[in-house]
N, C-alpha and C positions, 0 to 999 in steps of 0.2 A: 508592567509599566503601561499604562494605557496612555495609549498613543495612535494617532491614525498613523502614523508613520510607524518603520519597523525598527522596535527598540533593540536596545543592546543587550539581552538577553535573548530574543530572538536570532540577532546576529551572528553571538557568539554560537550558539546550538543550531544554527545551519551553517556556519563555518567548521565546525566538528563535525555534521554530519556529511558532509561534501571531503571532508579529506578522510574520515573511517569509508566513507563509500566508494574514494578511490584508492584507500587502502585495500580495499575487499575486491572488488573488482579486477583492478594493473594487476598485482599475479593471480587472480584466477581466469583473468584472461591468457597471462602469458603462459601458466603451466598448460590450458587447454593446446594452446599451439604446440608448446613442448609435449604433452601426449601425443599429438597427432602425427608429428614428426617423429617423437620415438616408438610410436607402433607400426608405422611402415616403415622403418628399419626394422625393428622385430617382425614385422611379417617377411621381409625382403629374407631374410636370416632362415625363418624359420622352411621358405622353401625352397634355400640353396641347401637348407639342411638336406629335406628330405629329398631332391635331387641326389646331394650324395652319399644317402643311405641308400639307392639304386643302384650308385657304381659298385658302392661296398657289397649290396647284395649278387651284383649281376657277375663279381670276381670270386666271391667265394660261395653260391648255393648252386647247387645239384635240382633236378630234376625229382621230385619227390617220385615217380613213377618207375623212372628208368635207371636211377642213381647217377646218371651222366648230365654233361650239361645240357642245357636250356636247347632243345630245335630251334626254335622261333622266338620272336621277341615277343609276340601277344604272348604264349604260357609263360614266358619269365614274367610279363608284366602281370598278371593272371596269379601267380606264386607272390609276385613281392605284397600285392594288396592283400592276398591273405593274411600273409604273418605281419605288415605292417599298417597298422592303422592307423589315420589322420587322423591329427590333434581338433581340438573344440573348434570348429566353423571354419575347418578345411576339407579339402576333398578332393580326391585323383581318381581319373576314368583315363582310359588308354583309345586309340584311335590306330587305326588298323585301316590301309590303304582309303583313307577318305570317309570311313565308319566308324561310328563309335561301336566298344569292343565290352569291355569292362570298365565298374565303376568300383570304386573302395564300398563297401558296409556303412550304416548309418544314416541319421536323416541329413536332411540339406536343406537351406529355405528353398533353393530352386535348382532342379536337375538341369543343369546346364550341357549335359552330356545329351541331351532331346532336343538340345537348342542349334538346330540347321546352321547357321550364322556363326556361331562361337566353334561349332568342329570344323567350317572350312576354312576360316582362323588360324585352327590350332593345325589344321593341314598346310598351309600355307607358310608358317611360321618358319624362317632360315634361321634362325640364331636361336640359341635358349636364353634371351634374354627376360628382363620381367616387365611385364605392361599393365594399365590400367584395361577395365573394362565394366562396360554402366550395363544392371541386369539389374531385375526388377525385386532384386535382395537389394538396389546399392550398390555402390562403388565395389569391385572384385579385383586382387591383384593373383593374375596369374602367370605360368611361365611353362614353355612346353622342352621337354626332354626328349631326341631323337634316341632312337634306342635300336641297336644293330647287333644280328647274333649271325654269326658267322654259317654260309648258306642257307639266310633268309632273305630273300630278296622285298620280303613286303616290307611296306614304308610303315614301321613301328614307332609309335608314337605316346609318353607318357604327358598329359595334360594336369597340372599340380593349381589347382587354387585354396585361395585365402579371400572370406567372405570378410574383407577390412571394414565395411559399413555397420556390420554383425557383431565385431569389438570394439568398435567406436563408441555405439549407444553404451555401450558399458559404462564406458571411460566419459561419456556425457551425462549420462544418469548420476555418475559419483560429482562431475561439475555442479550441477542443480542443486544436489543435496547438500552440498558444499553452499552452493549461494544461499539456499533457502535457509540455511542456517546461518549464514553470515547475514542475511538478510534479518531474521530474529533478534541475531545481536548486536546489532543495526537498531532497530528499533530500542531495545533496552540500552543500548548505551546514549542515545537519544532523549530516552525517558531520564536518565541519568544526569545526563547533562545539562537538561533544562531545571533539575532541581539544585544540582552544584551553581548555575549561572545565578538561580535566583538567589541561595546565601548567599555568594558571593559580590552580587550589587546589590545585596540588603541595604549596603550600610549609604550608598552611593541613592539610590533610593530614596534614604532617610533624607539625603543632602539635599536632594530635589524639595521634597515635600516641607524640610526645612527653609527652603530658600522662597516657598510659597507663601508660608505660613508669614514669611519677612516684609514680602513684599506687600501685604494684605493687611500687617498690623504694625508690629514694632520690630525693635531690632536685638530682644532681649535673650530670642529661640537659640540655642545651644548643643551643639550635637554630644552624645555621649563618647569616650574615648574610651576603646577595649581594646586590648592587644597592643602589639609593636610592628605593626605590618605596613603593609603601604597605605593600606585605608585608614587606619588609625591615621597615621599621619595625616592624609587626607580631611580626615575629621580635625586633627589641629589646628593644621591649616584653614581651614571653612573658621573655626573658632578664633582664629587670630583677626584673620579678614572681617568676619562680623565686630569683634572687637573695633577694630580700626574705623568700617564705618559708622557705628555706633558713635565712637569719639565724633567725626569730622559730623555726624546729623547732631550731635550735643552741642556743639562749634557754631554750628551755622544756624543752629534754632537761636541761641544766645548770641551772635551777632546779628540776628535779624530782629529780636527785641531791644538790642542796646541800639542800632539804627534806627528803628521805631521810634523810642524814646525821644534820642536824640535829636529825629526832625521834627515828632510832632510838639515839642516842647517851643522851639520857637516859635513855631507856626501858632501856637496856642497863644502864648505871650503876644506874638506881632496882634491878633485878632483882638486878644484882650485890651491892649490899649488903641486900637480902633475901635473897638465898639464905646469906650469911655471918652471917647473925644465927642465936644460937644456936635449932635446933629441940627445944632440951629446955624451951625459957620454960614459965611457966604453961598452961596453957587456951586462956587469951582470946588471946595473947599469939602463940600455932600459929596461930587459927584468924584471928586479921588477920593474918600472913604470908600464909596459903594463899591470903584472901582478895585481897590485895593483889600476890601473883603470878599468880593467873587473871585480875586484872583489865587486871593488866602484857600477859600473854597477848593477851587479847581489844583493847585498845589497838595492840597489832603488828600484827596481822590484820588490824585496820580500816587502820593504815597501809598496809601490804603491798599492801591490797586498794584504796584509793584511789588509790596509785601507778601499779599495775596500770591500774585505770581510766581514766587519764590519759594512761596510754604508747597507748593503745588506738585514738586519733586519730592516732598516727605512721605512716608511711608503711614503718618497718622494724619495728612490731609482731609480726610475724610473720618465721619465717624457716621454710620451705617445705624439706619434701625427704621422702624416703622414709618410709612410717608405715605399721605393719604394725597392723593393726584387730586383729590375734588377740594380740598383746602389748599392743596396749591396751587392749582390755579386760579382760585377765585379769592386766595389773599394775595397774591402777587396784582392781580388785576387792581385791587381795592388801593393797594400799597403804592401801584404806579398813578394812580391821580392825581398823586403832587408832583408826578414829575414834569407838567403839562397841562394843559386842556385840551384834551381829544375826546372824540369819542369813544369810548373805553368798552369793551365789550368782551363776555368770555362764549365763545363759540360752540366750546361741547367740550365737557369734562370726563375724563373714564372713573366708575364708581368702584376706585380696587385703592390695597391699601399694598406698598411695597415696599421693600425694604431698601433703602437709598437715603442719602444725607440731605434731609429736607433744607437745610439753611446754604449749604453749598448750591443746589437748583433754585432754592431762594434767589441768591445773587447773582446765578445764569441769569434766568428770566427776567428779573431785575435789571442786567447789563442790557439786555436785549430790546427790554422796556425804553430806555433811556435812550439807546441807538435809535429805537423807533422814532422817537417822540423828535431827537436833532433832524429826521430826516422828513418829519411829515408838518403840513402844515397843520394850523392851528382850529383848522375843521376837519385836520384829517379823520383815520378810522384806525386803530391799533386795537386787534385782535388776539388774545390770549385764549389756549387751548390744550387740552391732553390726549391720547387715546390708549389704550391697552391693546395694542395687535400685535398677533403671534409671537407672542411668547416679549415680546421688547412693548417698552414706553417711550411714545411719539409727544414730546413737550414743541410749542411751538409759539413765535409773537410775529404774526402778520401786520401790514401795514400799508397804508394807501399813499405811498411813497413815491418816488424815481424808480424803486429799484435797485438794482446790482446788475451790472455789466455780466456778461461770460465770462470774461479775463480776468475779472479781480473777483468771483465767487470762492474759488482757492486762497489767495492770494492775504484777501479780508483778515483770516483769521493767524496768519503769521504775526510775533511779534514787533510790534513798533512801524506797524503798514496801515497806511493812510489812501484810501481810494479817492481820496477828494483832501487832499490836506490844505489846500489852497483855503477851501471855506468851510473846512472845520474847525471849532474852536474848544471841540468836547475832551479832548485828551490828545495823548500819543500812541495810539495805535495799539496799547493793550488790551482794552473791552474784550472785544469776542475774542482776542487769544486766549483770556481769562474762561468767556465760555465753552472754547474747545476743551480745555483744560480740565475743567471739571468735569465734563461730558467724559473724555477718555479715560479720566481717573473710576468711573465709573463703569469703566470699561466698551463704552460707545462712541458716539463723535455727534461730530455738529458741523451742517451747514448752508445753505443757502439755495431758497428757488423761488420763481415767479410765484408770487402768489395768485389767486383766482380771480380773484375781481381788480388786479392789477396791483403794483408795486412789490415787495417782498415779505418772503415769509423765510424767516431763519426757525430751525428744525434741531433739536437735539433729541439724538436718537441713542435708547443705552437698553441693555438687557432687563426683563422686568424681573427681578430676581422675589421669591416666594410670594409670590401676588396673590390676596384673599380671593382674590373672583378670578374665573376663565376667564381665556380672552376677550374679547365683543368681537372681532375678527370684524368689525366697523366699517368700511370704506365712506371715502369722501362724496360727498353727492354733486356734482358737477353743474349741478340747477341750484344747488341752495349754498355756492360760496364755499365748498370746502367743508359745510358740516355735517354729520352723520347722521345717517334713518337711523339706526341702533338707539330700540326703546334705552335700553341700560346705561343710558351718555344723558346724564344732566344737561340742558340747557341754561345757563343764566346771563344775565345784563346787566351792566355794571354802568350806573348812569354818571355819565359827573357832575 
C-alpha cells in the first residue's frame, strides 16, 4: 500500500514480529537463568560428591604398600587421586602444612595449585564450605576438605574445584545456537507474514483503490464478492453504501435540474415580457424596465452560480482532458472585454498543454475577471496570466485595484462573505467560493496577494498533471511587473 505513512500490512508484520521475537527470547532468556542456577547446584553436588567419596575412601582403603592404614593424610590424599579421577573441568590438588603437595592427573585451563593466593586460601579455610573464586579460567567454585589421620599432626588439606565458567560456555554456546536459529525462523516467519498480510488486505486494498476510482469519476465501481468471510462482507457492505450514494447523487443531480428549471423559467418569462414592453414609455417608465432587467440579470447569475456551487460536490464535476494554458489565457482575456473597459492585457503565458477541465478554469478566470473589473476603475489595468512551474500551474488575474485587506485574504473565499458588502452590488458572496471550488476540485487551491505594481492578484494554483513541455521553472521578474525572462512564455496584449 504505498503510503508515506506506515500501512497496515506493515503494522500487522511488525506486530507479529515484536511478539515471535518476545516469544523467542522471555524463555531463552529465562532457561539461560535456569541453567545457570541449575549448574551451580550441580556443581555444588557434584563436589559434596567427591568430598564424600574421600570419607568413603579414607574408612575403608589400605595403604597399597603396607596393607595397613594410611600414616599420614598427604599418602591417603596421594592414593585417593590415584584411583579417583575428577570429572570433565574439575580438579583436586592437596595442601600439606601451607604447601601444595599433590595434584589429581589431567589438564586444567589454569594450575591453580601454583597460584600463591589461592593455597593460603585454601590454608586458611575453617569450614568446608563452597566459595566463589575469580581466576583467569573465570568464575571457579571450590571447597576445601580438612583431612586428619590419626598421629599425623601435619595440617592436611584436600582442595576440590569446579571450573563453573568452563561449563557455562557450553550451556551458552547451546543459547546462541538456540537464538541464531530462532533468529532464522524469525526471519522466515516474517517473510511469511508479510505475504499472508498482503492476501489478506487484498481485498481491503481493492476497497481503497475502489473508493479512488469513485471519487475521481462516477459512482458505478463495484467490488467483487468472494467467499462468506468478514471481508466479503466488507465488500457488501462497500456495495450497499455505494449503492445508497449513488441513489442520493441521482436525487440531487435531478433536484438541482427540476430547481433549475423551475427558477429559470420565470425568470425567462419575467424578461420576456420586459423586453416586449414598448421602449419608447415615458422616463420613469425606461428607467424601471432597465432597472428590472439588470435585476432579472443579476437574479440568473446568482442562480447559475448557486447551481454551479452545488454541482461542485459531485464526483463528475469536472470532466478532464487536454487544456492548452496559451488559449486559456488569452481567450479568457479576449472573453473579459465585455465585462468592462479596462485595460486588458495578458502578461506571459506557459506554452504546455495539460490535462484539466478547460471550461471549469474558463469560469474561474472568468469569475475573477468580473471581481476585477467591480473593483477597478474604468482606466484600471486587469492582468491575465499562466505559468508552468515545477511540476503545478500558476493561473492568475491581477488588477490595479484597492486590494484585499490581510483579514479578509482567507475569509474572501468562504461561502456567502462579503468584504465590502456595503458597496457591492455584484452578487452574494459565492464568486471566488466558486473559484476555490474548482481550484480544489482540481486538486489545488486559490488565493489572494498584493500584486506588484499594486492592488491584487488572485492566484489559482493546482498540480500540472501530464503537461506536453517541462517545466519553464520561470520566476517573476520584479523590474518588469511580475512577468517572466523565460524565452518559452509567450507574451501577448489584449487591446480593448
Amino acid at each position: 500500500m504505498p503510503n508515506l505513512s506506515i500501512s497496515a500490512r506493515s503494522r500487522i508484520v511488525g506486530w507479529m514480529m515484536v511478539l515471535l521475537s518476545a516469544t523467542l527470547t522471555v524463555p531463552t532468556f529465562g532457561i539461560t537463568v535456569l541453567w545457570r542456577a541449575e549448574l551451580d547446584r550441580r556443581v555444588d553436588v557434584q563436589l559434596r560428591a567427591e568430598a564424600d567419596k574421600l570419607r568413603a575412601f579414607a574408612r575403608t582403603s589400605r595403604d597399597p604398600r603396607s596393607g595397613k592404614p594410611f600414616a599420614t593424610g598427604a599418602a591417603l590424599l596421594t592414593a585417593f587421586m590415584t584411583v579417583h579421577h575428577p570429572a570433565h573441568d574439575t580438579a583436586f590438588f592437596s595442601v600439606v602444612d601451607g604447601r601444595a603437595d599433590r595434584r589429581s592427573p589431567g589438564p586444567v585451563p589454569v594450575r591453580l595449585d601454583r597460584d600463591p593466593e589461592v593455597v593460603a586460601m585454601a590454608r586458611e579455610a575453617t569450614d568446608p564450605g563452597i566459595r566463589w573464586l575469580d581466576t583467569p579460567a573465570g568464575r571457579v567454585r571450590y571447597g576445601v576438605v580438612p583431612v586428619r589421620v590419626e598421629g599425623d599432626r601435619a595440617d592436611t588439606r584436600l582442595v576440590l574445584v569446579a571450573f563453573r565458567d568452563r561449563q557455562l560456555s557450553r550451556e551458552s554456546q547451546m543459547a546462541r545456537t538456540l537464538l541464531a536459529s530462532g533468529g532464522v525462523a524469525l526471519l522466515a516467519a516474517g517473510a511469511a507474514s508479510w505475504l499472508v498480510a498482503g492476501r489478506v488486505l487484498a481485498p481491503i486494498r481493492l476497497v481503497r483503490q475502489t473508493a479512488e476510482r469513485i471519487s475521481e469519476t462516477d459512482l458505478t465501481q463495484r467490488l467483487p464478492v468472494r467467499g462468506n468471510d468478514d471481508v466479503a462482507r466488507l465488500a457488501e457492505t462497500f456495495n450497499h453504501m455505494l449503492e445508497r450514494l449513488s441513489q442520493a447523487f441521482t436525487s440531487q443531480r435531478r433536484f438541482l435540474d427540476e430547481v433549475a428549471h423551475e427558477l429559470r423559467t420565470p425568470l425567462t418569462v419575467v424578461r420576456g415580457h420586459l423586453e416586449l414592453m414598448d421602449a419608447a414609455g415615458d422616463g420613469e417608465s425606461r428607467q424601471t424596465r432597465i432597472l428590472l432587467l439588470g435585476e432579472l440579470d443579476r437574479m440568473r447569475r446568482i442562480v447559475d452560480d448557486l447551481l454551479l456551487l452545488a454541482r461542485a460536490e459531485r464526483p463528475d464535476f469536472l470532466t478532464l482532458g487536454p487544456t492548452s494554458l496559451t488559449d486559456l489565457a488569452v481567450d479568457v482575456a479576449a472573453n473579459a472585454q465585455g465585462l468592462g473597459r479596462r485595460r486588458w492585457k495578458v502578461a506571459e503565458v506557459a506554452d504546455a498543454t495539460v490535462r484539466a477541465d478547460g471550461q471549469r478554469l474558463t469560469q474561474a478566470l472568468m469569475q475573477l475577471a468580473a471581481n476585477a473589473v467591480a473593483h477597478t476603475a474604468e482606466k484600471g489595468t486587469i492582468e491575465i496570466g499562466s505559468r508552468l512551474r515545477r511540476g503545478r500551474v500558476v493561473l492568475w488575474v491581477a488588477d490595479t485595484g484597492p486590494g484585499v485587506a490581510p483579514e479578509d485574504r482567507e475569509r474572501i473565499f468562504h461561502r456567502f462573505y462579503q468584504a465590502d458588502a456595503a458597496s457591492s452590488d455584484t452578487g452574494i458572496g459565492i464568486g471566488l467560493a466558486l473559484v476555490r471550488e474548482i481550484a480544489q476540485a482540481h486538486g489545488g487551491g486559490a488565493h489572494v496577494e498584493d500584486a506588484p505594481g499594486g492592488g491584487a492578484r488572485f492566484v489559482i494554483d493546482i498540480p500540472a498533471l501530464h503537461p506536453t513541455t517541462e517545466d519553464t521553472h520561470g520566476e517573476p521578474d520584479p523590474d518588469s511587473g511580475g512577468r517572466c525572462r523565460n524565452r518559452r512564455l509567450r507574451r501577448k496584449r489584449v487591446e480593448p
